[in-house]
C-alpha positions in Angstrom: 150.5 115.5 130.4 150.6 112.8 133.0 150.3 109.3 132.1 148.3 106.5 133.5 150.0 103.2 134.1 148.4 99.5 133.3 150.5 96.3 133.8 151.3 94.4 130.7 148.9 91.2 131.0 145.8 93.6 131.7 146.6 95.3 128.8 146.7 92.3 126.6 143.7 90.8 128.0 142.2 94.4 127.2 143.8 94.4 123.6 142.8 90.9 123.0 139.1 90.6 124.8 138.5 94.2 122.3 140.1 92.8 118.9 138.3 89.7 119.5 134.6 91.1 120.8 135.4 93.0 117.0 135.1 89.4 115.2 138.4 88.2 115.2 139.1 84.7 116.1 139.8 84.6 120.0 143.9 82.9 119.1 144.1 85.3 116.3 143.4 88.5 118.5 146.1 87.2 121.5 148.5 87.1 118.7 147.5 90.3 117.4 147.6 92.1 121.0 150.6 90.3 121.8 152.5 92.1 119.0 150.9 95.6 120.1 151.5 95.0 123.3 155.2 94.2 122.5 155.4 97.2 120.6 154.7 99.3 123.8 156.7 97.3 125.6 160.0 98.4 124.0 159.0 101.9 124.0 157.3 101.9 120.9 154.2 103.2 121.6 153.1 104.8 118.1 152.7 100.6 117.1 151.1 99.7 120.6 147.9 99.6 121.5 147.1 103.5 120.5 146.2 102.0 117.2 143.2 99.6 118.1 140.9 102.7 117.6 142.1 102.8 113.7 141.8 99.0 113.7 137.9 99.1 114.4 137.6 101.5 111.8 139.8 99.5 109.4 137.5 96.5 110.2 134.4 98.1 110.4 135.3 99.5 106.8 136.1 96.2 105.4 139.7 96.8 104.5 140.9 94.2 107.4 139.5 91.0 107.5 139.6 89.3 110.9 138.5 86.2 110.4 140.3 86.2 107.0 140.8 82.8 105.6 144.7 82.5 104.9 145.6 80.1 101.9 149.6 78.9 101.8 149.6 79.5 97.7 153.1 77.8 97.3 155.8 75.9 99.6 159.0 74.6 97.5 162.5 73.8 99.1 163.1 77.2 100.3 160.5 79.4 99.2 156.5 79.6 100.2 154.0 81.9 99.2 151.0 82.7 101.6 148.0 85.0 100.7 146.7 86.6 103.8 143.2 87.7 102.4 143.1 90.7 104.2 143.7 89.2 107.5 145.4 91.4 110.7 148.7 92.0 109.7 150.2 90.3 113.1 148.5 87.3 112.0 149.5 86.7 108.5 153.0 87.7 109.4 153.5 85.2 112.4 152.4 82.6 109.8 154.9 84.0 107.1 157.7 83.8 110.2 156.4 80.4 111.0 156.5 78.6 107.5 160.2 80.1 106.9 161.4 78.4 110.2 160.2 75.4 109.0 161.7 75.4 105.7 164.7 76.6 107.5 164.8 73.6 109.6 164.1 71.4 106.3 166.9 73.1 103.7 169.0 75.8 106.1 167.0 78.9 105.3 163.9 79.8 104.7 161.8 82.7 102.5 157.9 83.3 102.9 156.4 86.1 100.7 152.7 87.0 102.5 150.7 88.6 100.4 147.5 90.8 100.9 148.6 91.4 104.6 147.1 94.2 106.9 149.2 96.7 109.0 151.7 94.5 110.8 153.1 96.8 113.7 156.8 96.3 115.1 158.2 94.1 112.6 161.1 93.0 115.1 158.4 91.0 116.8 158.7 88.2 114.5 162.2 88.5 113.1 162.8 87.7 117.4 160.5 84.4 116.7 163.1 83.1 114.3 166.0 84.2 117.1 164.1 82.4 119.4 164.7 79.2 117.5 168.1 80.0 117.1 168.2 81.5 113.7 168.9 84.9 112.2 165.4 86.8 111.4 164.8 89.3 108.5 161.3 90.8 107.9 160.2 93.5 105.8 157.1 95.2 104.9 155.6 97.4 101.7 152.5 99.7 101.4 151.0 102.2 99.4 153.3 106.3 99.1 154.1 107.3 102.2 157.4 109.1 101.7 159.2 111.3 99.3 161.4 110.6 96.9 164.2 112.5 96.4 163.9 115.6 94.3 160.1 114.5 94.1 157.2 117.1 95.8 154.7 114.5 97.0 154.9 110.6 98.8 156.3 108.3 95.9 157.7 105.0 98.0 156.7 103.8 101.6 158.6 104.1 104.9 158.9 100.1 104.7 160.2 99.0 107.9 163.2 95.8 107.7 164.0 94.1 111.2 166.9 92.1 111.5 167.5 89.6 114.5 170.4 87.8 115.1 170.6 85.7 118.6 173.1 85.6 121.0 174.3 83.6 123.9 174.1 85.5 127.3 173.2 89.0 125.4 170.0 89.0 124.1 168.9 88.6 120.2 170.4 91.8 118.7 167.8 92.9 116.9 167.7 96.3 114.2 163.9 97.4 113.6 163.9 100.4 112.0 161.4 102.2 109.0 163.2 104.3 106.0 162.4 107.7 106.9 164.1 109.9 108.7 162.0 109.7 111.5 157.9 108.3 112.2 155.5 110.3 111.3 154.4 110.0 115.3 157.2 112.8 115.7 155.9 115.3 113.5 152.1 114.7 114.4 154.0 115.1 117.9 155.4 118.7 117.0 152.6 119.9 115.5 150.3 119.3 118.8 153.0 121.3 120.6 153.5 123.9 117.9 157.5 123.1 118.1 160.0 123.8 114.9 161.1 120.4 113.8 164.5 119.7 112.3 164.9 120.1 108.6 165.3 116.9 106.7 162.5 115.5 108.3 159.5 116.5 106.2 158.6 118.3 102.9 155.5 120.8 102.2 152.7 121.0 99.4 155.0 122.2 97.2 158.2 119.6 97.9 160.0 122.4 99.8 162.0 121.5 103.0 160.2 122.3 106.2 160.8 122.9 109.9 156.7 123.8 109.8 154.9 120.7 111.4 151.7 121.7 110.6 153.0 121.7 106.6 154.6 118.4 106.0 153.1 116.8 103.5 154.8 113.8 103.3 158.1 112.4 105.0 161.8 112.5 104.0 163.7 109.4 103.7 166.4 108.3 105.7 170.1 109.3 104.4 168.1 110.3 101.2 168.8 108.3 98.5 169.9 105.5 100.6 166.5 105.2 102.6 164.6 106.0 99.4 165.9 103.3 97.4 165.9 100.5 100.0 162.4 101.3 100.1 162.3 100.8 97.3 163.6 97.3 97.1 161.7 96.2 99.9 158.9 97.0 97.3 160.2 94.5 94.8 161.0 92.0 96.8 157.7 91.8 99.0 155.5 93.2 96.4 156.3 92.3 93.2 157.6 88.8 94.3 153.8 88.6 95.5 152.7 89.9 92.4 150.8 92.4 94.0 152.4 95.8 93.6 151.6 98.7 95.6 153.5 101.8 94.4 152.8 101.8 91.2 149.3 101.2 90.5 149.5 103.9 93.9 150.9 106.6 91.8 148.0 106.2 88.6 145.5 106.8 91.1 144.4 103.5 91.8 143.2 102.7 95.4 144.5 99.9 97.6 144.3 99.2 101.0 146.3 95.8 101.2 150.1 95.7 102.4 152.6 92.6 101.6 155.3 91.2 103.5 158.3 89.3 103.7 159.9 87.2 106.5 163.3 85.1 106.3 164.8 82.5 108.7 168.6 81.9 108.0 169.5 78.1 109.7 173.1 79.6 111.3 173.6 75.6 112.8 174.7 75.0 108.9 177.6 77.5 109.0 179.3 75.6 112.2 179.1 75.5 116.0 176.1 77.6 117.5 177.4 78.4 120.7 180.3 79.4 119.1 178.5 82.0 117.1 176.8 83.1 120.0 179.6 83.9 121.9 180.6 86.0 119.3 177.7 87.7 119.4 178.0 88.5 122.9 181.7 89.4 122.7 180.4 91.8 119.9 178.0 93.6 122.2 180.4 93.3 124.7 183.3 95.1 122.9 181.1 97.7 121.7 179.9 98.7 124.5 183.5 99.1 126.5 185.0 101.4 123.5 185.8 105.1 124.5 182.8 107.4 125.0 181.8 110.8 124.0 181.5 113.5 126.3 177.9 113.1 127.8 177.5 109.7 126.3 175.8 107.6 129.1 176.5 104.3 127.4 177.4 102.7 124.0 174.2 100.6 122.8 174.2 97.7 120.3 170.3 97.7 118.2 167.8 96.0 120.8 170.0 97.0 124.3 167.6 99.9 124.6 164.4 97.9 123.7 165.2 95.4 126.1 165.8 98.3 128.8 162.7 99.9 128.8 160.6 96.6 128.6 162.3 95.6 132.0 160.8 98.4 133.4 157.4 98.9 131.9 157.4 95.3 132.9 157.9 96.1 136.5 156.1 99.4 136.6 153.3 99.0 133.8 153.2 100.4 130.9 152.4 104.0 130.6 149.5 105.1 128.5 148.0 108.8 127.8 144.8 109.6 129.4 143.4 109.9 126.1 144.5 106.5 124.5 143.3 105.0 127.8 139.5 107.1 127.0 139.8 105.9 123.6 140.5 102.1 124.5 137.6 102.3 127.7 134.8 103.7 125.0 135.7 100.8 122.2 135.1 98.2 125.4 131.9 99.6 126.4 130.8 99.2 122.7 131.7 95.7 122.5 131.0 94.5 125.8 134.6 94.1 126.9 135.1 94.2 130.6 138.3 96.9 131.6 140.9 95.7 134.0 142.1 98.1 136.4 145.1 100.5 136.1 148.3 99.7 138.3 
């Protein structure tokens, strides 16, 4: 199916005119379509701006709150504690990135727990912000069963995504942003459109059987099995029950929960020794990667971000391809709210 093509500020203005015509505060919503718009950016266009339809419902629903009132809980040396009251993930999770680069700058590093957040998107986003100011960036995320775990038949631990950015000096921020399953569910909803076979390992049925059956997933595999599973799992303790505010658990009794909780870390790398120093490591890192002997058909060696940062130089210079159908979807929500549509490219 051919795509349409929109260039990147229209489509922010769209994301951000729609989000905000929906009740969110009008700085809020740029943040919020900045992020979405990142997303697709990079490539990543199962956390782009296909998701606004879901967000209306989500807000229309009550279970995100977009004028949410955020209230910082805790902030001590190190550490703070922010309850997001349901606000849009993006949101509460550039505040979380925000108040551990400040404690960074204050005592080295920084560690902000945010709890009672909404769906945050592409969590590399903010773990850049911190590589922005010069520091390394980790960010993690936990929600309600989403995956298997192993040897179990139904979703007992999320896909929690950890991004890790570490800046460079002429390279860009490396930057790992990756969830922990096998692969999005985006790929299998994919396959199942298509009626193609997917890989086994990637999803289980009803019955906790490996599948190469889109249309009978059930729930998704994790990454390198027990490896993906159980830092998953840890991402759940130390987002979740650092907020005290578990999700899997009270999950798996049966108890409903919308809400999502987040972590995001600054590291201060000025306090280990010379900055530019350190970044010219980084870049002789990248570099030395990339010139090592390649495979047959191997176009090119790529350190986490280099393929990221690829395809947003040329969405930026050719606009950002959407399907017809996201672009119906995102056209209707605007005539709802009254939200003018910029033109395609």
């Amino acid at each position: 199916m051919s795509k349409l093509r929109i260039a990147a500020p229209a489509l922010h203005a769209l994301a951000r005119d729609i989000l905000a015509a929906a009740g969110t505060p009008r700085e809020d919503a740029a943040v919020w379509a900045e992020t979405l718009v990142f997303a697709n950016l990079r490539g990543v266009d199962s956390h782009g701006v296909i998701r606004i339809p879901r967000y209306l419902e989500q807000i229309a629903g009550g279970d995100i709150k977009p004028a949410a009132e955020m209230r910082l809980l805790k902030a001590a040396g190190a550490i703070a504690l922010l309850d997001a009251a349901g606000a849009p993930g993006p949101v509460a999770m550039k505040r979380a990135i925000e108040e551990a680069i400040a404690a960074a700058k204050r005592v080295h590093v920084g560690w902000c727990v945010a709890r009672n957040i909404t769906h945050a998107g592409a969590v590399g986003h903010f773990a850049l912000q911190a590589a922005a100011q010069g520091m390394a960036g980790l960010v993690m995320t936990a929600s309600i069963p989403l995956m298997a775990w192993p040897g179990s038949r139904k979703a007992v631990v999320s896909t929690n995504p950890i991004a890790i950015a570490m800046p460079g000096g002429a390279h860009p921020p490396l930057l790992l942003d990756m969830a922990t399953a096998t692969v999005s569910l985006g790929k299998i909803l994919g396959a199942k459109a298509s009626g193609t076979p997917i890989p086994t390992g990637w999803g289980i049925d009803a019955e906790g059987a490996d599948t190469t059956d889109a249309a009978k997933v059930a729930t998704l595999l994790p990454m390198a099995g027990p490896k993906g599973a159980g830092l998953s799992l840890m991402i759940e303790c130390l987002a979740s029950l650092v907020a005290t505010n578990p999700m899997i658990a009270p999950a798996l009794r049966g108890e409903k929960s919308y809400g999502m909780n987040g972590v995001a870390i600054a590291l201060d790398l000025s306090a280990f020794g010379d900055p530019a120093a350190l970044a010219a490591d980084v870049d002789d890192l990248a570099a030395t990667i990339a010139a090592q002997p390649r495979a047959a058909g191997a176009e090119a060696l790529l350190v986490p971000g280099e393929r990221g940062d690829a395809e947003r130089a040329r969405r930026l210079a050719d606009g950002i391809p959407l399907p017809p159908g996201v672009w119906k979807q995102l056209v209707e929500a605007a005539g709802r709210l009254g939200v003018e549509v910029p033109a395609l490219v």
